[in-house]
N, CA, C and O atoms as a MOPAC input file, in Angstrom:
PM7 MOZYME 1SCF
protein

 N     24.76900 1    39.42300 1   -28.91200 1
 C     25.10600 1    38.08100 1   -29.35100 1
 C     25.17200 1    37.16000 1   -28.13700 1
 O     25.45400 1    37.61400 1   -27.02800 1
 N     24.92600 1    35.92100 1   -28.33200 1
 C     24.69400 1    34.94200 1   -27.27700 1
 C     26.15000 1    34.50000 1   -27.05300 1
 O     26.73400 1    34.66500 1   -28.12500 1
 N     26.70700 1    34.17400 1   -26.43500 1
 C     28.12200 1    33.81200 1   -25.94300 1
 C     27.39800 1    32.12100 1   -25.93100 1
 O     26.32200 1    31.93900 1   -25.36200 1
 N     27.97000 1    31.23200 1   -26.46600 1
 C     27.90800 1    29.80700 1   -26.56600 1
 C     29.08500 1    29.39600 1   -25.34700 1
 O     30.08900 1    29.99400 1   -24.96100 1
 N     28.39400 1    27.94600 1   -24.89900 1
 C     29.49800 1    27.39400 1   -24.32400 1
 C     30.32900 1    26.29100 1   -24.60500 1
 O     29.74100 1    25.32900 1   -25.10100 1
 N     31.28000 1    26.20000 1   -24.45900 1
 C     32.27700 1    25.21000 1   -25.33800 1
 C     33.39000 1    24.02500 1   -24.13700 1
 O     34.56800 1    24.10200 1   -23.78900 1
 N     32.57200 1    23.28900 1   -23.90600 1
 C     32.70400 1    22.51400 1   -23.01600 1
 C     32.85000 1    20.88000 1   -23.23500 1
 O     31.74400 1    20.56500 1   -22.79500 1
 N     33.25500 1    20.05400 1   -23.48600 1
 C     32.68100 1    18.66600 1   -23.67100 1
 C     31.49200 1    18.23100 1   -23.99000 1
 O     31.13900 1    17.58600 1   -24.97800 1
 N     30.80700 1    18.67700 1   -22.97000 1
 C     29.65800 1    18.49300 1   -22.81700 1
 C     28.39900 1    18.98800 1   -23.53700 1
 O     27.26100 1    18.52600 1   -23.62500 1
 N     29.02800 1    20.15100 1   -24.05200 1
 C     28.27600 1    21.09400 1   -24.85600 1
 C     29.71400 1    21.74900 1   -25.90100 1
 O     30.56900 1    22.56800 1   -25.56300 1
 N     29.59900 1    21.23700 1   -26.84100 1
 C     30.72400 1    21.98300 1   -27.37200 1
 C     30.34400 1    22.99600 1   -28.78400 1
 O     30.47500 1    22.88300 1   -30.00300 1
 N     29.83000 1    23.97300 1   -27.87900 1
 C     29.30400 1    25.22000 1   -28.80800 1
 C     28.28200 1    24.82400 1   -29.56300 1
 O     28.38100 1    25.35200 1   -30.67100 1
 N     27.33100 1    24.12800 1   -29.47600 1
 C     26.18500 1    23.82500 1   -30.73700 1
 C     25.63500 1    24.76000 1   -29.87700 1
 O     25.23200 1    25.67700 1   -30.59200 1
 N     25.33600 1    25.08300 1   -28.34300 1
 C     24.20000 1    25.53400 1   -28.09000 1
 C     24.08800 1    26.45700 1   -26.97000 1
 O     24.65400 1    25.79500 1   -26.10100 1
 N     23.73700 1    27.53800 1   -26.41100 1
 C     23.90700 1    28.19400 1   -26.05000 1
 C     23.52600 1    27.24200 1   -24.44100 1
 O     22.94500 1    26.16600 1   -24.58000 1
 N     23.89800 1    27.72800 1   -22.96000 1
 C     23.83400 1    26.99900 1   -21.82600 1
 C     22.45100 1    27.73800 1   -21.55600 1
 O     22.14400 1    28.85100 1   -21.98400 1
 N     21.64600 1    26.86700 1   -20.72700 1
 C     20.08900 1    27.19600 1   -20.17700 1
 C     20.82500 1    27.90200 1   -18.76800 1
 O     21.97900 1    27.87300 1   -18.34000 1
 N     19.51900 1    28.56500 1   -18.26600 1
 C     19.97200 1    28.58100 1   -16.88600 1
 C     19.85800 1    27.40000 1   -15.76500 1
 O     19.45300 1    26.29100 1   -16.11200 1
 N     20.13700 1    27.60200 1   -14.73600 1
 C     20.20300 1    25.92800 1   -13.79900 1
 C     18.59400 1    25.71300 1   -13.76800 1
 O     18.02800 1    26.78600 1   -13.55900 1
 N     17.91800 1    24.88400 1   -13.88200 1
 C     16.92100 1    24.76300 1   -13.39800 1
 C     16.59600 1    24.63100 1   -11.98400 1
 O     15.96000 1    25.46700 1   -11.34300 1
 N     17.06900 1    23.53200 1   -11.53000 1
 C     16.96900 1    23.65500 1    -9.76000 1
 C     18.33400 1    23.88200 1    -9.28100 1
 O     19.26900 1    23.63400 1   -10.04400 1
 N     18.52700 1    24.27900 1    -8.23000 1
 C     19.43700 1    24.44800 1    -7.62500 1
 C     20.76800 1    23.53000 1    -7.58100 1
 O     21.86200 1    24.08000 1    -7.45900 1
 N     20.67000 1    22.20500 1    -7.67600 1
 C     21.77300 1    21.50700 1    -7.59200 1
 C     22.18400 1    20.75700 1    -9.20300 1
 O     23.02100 1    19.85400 1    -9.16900 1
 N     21.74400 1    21.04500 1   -10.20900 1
 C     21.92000 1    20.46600 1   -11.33800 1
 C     22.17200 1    21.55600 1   -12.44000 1
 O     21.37900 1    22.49500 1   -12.51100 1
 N     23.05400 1    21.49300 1   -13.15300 1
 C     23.38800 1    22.54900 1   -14.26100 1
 C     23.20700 1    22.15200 1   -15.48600 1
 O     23.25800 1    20.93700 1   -15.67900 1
 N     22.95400 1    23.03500 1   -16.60900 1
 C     22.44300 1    22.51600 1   -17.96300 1
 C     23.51100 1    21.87100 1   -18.85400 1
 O     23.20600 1    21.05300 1   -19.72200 1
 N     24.96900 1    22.32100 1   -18.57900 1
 C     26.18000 1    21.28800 1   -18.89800 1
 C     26.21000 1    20.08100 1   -18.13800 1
 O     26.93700 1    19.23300 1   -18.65500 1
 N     25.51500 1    19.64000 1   -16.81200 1
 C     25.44200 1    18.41100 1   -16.30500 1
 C     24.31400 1    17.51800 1   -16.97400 1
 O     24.42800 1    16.30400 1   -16.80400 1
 N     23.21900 1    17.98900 1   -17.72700 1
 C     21.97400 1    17.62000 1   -18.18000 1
 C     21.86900 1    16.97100 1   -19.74100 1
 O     21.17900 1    16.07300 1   -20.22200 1
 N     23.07000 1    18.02700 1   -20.37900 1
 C     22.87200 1    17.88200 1   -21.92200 1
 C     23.48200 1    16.77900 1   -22.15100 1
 O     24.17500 1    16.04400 1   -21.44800 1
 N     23.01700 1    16.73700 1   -23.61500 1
 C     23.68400 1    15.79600 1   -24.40900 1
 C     24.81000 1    15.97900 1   -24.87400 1
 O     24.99400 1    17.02200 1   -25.50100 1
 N     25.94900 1    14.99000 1   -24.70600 1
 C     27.28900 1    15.42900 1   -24.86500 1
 C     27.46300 1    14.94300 1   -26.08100 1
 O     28.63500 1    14.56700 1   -26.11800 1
 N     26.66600 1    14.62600 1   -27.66500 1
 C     26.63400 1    14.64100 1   -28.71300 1
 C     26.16300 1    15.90200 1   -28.98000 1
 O     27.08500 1    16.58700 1   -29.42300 1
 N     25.42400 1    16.33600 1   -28.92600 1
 C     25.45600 1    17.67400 1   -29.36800 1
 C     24.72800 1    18.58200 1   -28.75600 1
 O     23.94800 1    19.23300 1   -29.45100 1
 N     24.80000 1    18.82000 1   -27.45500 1
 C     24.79100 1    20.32800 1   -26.78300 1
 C     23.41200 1    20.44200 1   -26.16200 1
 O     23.22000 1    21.36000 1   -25.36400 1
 N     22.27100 1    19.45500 1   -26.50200 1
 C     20.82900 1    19.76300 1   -26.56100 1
 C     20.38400 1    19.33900 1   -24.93300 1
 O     20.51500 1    18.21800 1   -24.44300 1
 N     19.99000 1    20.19700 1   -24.45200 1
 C     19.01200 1    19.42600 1   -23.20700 1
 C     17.85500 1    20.18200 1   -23.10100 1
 O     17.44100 1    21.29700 1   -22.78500 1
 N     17.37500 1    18.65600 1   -23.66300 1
 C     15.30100 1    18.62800 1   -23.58300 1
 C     15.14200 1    18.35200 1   -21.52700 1
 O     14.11100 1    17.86000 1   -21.06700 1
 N     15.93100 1    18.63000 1   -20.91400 1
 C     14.86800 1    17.90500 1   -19.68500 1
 C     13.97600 1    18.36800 1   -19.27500 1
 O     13.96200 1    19.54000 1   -18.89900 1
 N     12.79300 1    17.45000 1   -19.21800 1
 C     11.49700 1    18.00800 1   -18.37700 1
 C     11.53700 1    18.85300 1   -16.96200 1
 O     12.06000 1    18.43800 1   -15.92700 1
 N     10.79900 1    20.27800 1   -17.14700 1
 C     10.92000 1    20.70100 1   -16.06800 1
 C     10.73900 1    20.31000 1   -14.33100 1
 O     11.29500 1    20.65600 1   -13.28800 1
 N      9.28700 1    19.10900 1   -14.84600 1
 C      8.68300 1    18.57700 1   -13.70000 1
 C      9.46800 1    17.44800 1   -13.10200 1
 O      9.40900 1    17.18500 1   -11.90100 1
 N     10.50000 1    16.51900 1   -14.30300 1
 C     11.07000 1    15.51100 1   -13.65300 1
 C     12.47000 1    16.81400 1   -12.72000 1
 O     12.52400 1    17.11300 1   -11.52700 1
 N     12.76100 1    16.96300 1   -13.09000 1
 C     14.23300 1    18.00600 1   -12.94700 1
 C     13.46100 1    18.36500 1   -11.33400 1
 O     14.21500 1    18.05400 1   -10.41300 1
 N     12.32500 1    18.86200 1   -10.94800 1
 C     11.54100 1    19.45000 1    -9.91500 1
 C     11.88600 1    17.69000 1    -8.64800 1
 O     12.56100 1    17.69200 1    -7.61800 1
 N     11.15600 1    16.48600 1    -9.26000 1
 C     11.38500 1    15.35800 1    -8.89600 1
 C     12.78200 1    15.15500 1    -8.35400 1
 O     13.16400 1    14.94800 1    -7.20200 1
 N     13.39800 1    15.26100 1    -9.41500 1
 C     15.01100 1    14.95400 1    -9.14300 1
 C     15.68300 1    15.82600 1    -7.63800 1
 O     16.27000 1    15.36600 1    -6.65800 1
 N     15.28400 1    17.25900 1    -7.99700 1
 C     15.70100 1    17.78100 1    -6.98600 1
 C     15.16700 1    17.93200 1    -5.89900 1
 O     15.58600 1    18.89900 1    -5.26200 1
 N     14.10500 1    17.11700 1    -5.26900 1
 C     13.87400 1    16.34900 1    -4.18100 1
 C     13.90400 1    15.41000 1    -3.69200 1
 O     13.47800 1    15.00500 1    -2.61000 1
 N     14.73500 1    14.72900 1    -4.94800 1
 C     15.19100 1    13.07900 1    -4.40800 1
 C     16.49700 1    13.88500 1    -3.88600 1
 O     16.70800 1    13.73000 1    -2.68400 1
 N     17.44000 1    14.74500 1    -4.59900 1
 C     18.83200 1    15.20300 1    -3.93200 1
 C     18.49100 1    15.55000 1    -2.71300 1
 O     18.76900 1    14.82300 1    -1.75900 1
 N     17.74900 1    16.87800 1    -2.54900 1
 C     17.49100 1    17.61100 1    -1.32400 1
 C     16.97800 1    16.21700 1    -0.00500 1
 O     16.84400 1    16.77000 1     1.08600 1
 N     16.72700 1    14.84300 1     0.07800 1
 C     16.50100 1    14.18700 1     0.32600 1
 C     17.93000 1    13.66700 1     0.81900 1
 O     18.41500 1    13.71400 1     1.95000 1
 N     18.29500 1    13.31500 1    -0.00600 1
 C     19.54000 1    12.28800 1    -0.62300 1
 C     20.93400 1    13.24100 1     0.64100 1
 O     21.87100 1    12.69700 1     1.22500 1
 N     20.58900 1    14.51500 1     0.66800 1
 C     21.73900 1    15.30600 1     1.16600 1
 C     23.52100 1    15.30600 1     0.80900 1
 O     24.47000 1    15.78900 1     1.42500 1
 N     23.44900 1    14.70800 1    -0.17500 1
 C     24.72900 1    14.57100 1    -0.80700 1
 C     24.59700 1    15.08900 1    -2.22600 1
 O     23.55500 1    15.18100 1    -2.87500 1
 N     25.92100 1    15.43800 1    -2.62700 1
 C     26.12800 1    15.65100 1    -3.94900 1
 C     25.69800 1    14.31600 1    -4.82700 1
 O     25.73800 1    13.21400 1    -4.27900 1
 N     25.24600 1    14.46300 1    -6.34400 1
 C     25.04700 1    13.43000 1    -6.82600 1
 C     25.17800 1    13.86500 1    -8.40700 1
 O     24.55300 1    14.64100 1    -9.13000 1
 N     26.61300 1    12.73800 1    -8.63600 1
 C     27.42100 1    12.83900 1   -10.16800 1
 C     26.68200 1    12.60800 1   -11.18700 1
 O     26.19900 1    11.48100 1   -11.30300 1
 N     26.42700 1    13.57600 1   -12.12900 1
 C     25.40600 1    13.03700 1   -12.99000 1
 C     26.31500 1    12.66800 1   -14.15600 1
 O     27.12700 1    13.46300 1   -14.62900 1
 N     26.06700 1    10.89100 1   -14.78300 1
 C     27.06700 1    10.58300 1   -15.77400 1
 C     26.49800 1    10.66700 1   -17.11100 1
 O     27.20000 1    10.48300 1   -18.10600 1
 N     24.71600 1    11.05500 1   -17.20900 1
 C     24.00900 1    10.88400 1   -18.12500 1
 C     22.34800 1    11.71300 1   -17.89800 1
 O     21.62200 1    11.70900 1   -16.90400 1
 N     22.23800 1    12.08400 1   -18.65800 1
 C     20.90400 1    12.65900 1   -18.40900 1
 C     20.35600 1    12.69800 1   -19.75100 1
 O     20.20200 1    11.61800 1   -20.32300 1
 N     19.97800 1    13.96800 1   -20.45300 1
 C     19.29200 1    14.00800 1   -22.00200 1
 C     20.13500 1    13.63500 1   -23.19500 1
 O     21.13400 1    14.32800 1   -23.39000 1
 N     19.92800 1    12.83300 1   -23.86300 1
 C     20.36000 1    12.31800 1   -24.88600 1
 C     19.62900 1    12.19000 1   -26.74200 1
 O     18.73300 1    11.42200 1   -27.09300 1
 N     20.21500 1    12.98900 1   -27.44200 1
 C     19.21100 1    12.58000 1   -28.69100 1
 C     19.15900 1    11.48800 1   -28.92200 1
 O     19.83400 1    10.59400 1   -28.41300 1
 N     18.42900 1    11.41200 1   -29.64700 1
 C     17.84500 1     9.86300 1   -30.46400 1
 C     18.99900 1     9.43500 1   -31.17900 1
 O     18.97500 1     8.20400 1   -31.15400 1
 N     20.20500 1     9.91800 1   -31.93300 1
 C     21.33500 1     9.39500 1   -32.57400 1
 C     22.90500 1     9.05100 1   -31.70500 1
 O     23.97500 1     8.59900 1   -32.11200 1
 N     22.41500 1     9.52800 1   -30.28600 1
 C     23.84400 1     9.31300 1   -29.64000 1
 C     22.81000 1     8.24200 1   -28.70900 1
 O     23.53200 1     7.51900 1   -28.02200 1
 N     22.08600 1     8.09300 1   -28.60500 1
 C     21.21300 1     7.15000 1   -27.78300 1
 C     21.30800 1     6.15900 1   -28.67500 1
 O     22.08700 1     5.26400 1   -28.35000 1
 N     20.74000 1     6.03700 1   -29.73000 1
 C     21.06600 1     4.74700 1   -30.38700 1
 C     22.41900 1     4.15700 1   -30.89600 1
 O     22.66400 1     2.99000 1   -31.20400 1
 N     23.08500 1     5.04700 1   -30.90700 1
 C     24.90100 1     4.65300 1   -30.37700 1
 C     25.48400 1     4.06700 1   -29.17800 1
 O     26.48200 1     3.36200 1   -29.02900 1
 N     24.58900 1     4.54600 1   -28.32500 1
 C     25.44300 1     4.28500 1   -27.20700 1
 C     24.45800 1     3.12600 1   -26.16200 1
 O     24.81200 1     2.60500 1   -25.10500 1
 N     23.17400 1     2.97800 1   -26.88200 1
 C     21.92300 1     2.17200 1   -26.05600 1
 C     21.75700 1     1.34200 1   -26.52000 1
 O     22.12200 1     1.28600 1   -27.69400 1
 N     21.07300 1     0.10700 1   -25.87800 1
 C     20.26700 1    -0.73500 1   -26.43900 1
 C     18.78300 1    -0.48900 1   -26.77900 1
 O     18.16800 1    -1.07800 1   -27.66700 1
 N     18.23800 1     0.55300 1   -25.87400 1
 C     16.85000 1     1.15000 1   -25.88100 1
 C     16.60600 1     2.11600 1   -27.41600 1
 O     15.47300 1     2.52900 1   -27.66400 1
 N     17.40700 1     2.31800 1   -28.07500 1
 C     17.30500 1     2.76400 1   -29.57000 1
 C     16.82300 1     4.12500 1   -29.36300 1
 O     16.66900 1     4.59800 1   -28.23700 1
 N     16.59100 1     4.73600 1   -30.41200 1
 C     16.01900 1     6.29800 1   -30.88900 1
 C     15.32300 1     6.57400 1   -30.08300 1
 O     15.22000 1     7.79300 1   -29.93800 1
 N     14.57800 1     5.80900 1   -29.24100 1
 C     13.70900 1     6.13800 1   -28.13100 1
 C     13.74800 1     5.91400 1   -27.09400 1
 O     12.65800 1     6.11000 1   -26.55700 1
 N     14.78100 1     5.44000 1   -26.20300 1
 C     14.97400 1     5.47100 1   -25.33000 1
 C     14.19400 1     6.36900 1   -24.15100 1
 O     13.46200 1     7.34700 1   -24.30400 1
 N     14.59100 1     5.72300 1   -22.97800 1
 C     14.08200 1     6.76900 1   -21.36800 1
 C     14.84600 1     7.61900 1   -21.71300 1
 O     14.11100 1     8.50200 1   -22.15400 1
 N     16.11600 1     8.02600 1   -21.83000 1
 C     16.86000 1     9.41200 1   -21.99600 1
 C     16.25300 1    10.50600 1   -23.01800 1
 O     16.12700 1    11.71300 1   -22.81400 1
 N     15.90600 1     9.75600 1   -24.19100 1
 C     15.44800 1    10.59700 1   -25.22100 1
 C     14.14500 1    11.57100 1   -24.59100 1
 O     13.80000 1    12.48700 1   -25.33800 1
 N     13.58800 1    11.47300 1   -23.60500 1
 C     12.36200 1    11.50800 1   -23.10800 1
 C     12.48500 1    12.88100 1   -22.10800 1
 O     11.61000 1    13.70300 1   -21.83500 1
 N     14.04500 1    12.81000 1   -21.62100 1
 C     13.68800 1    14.27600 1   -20.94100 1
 C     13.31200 1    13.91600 1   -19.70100 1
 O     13.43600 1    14.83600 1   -18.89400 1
 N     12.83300 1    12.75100 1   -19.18900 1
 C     12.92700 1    12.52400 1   -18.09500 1
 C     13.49200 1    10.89700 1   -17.09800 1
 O     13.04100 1    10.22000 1   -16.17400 1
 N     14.63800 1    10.89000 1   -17.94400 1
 C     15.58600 1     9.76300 1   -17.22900 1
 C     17.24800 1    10.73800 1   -16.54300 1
 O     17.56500 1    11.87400 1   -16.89400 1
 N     17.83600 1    10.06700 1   -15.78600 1
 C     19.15100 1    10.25000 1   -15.14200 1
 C     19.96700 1     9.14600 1   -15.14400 1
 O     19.28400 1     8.12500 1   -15.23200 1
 N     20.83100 1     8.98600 1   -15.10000 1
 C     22.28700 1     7.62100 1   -14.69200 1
 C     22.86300 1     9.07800 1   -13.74400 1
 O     23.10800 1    10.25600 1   -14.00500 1
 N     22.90000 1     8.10500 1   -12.41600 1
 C     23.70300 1     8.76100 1   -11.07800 1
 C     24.79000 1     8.38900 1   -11.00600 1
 O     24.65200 1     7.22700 1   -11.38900 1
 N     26.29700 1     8.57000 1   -10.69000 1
 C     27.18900 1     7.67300 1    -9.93100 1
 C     27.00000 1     7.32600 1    -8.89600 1
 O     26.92200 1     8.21200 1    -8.04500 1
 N     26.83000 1     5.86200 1    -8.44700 1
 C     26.14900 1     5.44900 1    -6.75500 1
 C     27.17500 1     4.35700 1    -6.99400 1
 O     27.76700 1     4.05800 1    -8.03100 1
 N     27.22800 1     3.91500 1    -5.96100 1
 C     27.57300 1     2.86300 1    -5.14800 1
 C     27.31200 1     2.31800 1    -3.97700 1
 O     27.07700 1     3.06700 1    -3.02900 1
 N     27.30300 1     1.10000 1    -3.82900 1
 C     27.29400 1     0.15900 1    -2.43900 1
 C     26.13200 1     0.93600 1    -1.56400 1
 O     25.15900 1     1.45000 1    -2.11500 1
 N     26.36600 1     0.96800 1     0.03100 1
 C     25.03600 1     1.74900 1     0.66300 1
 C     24.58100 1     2.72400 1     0.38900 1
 O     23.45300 1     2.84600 1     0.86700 1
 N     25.09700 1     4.00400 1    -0.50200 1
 C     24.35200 1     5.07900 1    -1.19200 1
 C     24.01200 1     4.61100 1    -2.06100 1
 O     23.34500 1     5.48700 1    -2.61200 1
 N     23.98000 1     3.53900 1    -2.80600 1
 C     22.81600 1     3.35100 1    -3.72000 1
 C     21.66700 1     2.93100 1    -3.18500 1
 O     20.70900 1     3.60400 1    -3.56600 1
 N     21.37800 1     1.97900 1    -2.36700 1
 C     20.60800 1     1.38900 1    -1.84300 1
 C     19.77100 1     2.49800 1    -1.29600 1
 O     18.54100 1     2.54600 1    -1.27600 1
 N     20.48300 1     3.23400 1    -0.93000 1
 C     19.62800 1     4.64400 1     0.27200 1
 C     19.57700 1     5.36800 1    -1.13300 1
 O     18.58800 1     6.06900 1    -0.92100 1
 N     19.91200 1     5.63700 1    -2.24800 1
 C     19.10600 1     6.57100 1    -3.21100 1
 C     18.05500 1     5.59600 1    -3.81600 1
 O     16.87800 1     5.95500 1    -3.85100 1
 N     18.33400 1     4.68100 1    -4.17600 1
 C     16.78600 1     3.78300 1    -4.49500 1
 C     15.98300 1     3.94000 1    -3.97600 1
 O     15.00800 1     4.37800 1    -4.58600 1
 N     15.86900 1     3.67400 1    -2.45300 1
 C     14.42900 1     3.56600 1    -2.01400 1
 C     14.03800 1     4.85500 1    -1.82200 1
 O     12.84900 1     4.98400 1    -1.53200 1
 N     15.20400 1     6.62900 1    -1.95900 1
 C     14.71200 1     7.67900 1    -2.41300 1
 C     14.08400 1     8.41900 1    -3.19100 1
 O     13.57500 1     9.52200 1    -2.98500 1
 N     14.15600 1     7.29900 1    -4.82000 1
 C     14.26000 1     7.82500 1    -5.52600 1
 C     12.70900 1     7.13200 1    -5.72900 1
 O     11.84400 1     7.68400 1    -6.41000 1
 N     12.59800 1     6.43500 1    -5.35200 1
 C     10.90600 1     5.01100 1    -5.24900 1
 C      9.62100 1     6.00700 1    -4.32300 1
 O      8.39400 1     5.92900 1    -4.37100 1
 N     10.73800 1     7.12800 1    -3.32900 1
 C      9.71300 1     7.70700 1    -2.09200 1
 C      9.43800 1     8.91000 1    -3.10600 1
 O      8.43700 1     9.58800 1    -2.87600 1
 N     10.19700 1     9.22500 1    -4.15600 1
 C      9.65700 1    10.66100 1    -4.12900 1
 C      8.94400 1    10.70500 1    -6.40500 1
 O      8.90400 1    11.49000 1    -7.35200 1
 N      8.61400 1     9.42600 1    -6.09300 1
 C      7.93400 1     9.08600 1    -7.37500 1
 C      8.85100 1     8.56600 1    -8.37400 1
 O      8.37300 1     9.06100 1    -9.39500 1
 N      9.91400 1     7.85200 1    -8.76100 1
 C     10.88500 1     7.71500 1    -9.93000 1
 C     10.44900 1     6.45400 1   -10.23000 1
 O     10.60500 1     5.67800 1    -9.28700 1
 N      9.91300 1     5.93100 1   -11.29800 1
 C      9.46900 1     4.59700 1   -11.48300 1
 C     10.05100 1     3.34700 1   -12.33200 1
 O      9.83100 1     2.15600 1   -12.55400 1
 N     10.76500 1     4.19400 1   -12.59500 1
 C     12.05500 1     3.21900 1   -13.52100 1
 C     13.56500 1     3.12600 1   -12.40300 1
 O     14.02000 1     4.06100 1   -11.74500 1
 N     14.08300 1     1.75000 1   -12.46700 1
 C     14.58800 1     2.31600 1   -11.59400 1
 C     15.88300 1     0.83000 1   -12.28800 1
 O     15.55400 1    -0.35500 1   -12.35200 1
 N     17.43200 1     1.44700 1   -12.75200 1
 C     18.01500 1     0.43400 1   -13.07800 1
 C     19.31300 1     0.63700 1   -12.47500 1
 O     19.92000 1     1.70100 1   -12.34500 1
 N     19.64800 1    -0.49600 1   -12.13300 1
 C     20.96200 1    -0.55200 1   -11.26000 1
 C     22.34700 1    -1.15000 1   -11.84200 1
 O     22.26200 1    -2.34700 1   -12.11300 1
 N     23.56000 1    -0.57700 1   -12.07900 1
 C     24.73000 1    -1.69300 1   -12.00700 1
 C     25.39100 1    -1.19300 1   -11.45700 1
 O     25.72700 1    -0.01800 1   -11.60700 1
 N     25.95800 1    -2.34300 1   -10.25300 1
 C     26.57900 1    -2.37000 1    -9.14600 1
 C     27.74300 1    -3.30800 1    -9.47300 1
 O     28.36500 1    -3.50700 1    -8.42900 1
 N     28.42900 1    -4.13700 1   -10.77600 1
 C     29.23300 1    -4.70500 1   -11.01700 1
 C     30.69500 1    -3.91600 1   -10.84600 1
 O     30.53500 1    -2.69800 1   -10.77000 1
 N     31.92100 1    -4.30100 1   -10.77900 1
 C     32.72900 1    -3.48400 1   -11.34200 1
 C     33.54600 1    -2.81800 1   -10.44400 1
 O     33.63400 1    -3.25500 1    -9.29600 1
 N     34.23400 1    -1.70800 1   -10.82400 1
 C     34.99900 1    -1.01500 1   -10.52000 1
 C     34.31500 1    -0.09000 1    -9.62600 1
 O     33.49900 1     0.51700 1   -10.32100 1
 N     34.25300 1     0.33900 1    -8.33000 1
 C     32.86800 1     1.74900 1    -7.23200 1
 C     33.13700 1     2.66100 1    -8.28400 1
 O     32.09700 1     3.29600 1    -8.46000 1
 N     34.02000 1     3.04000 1    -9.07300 1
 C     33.29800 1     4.62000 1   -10.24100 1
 C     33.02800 1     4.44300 1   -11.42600 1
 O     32.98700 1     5.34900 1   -12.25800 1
 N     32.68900 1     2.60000 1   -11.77500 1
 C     31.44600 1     2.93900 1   -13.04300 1
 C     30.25700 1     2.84600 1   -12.58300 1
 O     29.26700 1     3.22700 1   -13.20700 1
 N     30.22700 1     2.18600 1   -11.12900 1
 C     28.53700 1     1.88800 1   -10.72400 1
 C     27.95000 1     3.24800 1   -10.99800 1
 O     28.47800 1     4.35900 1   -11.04500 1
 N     26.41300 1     2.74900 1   -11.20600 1
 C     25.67300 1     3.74600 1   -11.52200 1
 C     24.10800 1     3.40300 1   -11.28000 1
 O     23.76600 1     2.22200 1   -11.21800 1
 N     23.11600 1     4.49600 1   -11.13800 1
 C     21.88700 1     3.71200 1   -10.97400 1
 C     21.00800 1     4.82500 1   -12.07200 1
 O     21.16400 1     6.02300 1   -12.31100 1
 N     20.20900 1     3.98100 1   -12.49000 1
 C     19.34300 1     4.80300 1   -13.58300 1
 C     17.71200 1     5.14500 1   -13.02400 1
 O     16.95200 1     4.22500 1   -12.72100 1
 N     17.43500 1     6.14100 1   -12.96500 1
 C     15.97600 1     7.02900 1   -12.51700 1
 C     15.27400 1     7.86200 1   -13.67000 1
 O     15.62700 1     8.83600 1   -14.33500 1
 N     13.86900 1     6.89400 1   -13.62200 1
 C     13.49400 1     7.63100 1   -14.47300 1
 C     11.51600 1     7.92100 1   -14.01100 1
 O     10.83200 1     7.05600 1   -13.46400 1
 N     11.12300 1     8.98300 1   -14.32300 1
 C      9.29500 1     8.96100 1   -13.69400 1
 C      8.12700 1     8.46300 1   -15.35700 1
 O      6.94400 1     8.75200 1   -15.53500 1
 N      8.71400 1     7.96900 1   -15.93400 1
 C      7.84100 1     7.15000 1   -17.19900 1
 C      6.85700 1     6.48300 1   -16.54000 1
 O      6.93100 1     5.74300 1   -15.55900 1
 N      5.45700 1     7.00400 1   -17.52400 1
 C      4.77700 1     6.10200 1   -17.10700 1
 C      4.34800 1     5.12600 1   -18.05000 1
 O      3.20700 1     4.69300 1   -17.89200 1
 N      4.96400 1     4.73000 1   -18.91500 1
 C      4.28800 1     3.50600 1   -20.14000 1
 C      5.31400 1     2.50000 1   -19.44100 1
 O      6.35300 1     2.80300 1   -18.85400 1
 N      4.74400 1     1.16100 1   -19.65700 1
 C      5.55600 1    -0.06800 1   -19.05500 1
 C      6.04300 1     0.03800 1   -17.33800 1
 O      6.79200 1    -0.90400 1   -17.07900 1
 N      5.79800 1     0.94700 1   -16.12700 1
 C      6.26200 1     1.40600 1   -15.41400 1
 C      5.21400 1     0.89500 1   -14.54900 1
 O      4.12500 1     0.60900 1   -15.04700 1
 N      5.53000 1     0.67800 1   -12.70200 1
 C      7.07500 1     0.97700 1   -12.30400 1
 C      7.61500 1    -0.41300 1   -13.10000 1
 O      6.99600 1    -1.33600 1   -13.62900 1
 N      9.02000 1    -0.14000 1   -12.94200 1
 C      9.50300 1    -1.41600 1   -13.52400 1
 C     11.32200 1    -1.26900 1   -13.14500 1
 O     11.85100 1    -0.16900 1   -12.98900 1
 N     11.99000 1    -2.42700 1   -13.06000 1
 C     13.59400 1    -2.38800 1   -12.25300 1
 C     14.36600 1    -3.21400 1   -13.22700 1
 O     13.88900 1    -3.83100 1   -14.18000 1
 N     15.45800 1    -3.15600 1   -12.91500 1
 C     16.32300 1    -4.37000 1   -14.29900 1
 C     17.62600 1    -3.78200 1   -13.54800 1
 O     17.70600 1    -2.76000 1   -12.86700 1
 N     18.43800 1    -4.55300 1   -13.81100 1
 C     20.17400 1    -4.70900 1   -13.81800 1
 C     21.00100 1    -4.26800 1   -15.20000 1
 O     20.46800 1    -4.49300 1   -16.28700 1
 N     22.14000 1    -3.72000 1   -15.14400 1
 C     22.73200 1    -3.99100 1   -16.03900 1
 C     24.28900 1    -4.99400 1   -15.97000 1
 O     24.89800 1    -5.26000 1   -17.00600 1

């Protein structure tokens, strides 16, 4: 029998993947509506050479999302960059954001959205390698 994990993040719908790359775990990836992480292997490959780059830890506040907690929680609807398997929301701030942007621009990420308003632990920056409408930048 599969031992499920029961976490926030995953709360038992689904059994945990193994890590894909080294610095990202499949409870950091999923959808915290219900347990699922679609992420693309090749962006996840991307990602973890923008980190290995980046040389710091990097908080992941968002990654795969279904189409029904995405259109809850988005303006981008059922289809969203998240829905896609290959978007992220980082926690960044101030000069580490700036230095993960133009990381995340060197090692192919073509979506690239920033909010820097606020409180330093809601900032966040959004990475994504889409190529329809892309490259392309926006604020929130």
């Amino acid at each position: 029998m599969i031992q499920k994990s029961n976490t926030p993040q995953n709360p038992g719908l689904l059994p945990p993947k193994a890590n894909t790359t080294k610095n990202f775990s499949d409870i950091e990836l999923c959808c915290s509506c219900c347990g699922e992480n679609r992420m693309e292997e090749s962006f996840l490959l991307r990602l973890q050479a923008v980190r290995d780059a980046f040389a710091y830890p990097m908080h992941v506040n968002s990654a795969y999302r279904c189409s029904a907690f995405n259109m809850r929680i988005s303006k981008t609807g059922a289809n969203g960059p998240h829905t896609t398997g290959r978007a992220i929301d980082i926690g960044v701030a101030g000069k580490d954001a700036l230095r993960l942007v133009a990381l995340a621009l060197k090692h192919g990420m073509t979506g690239i959205g920033l909010s820097q308003k606020g409180d330093y632990t809601s900032r966040f920056l959004h990475m994504d390698d889409l190529t329809e409408g892309r490259p392309h930048t926006w604020t929130y």
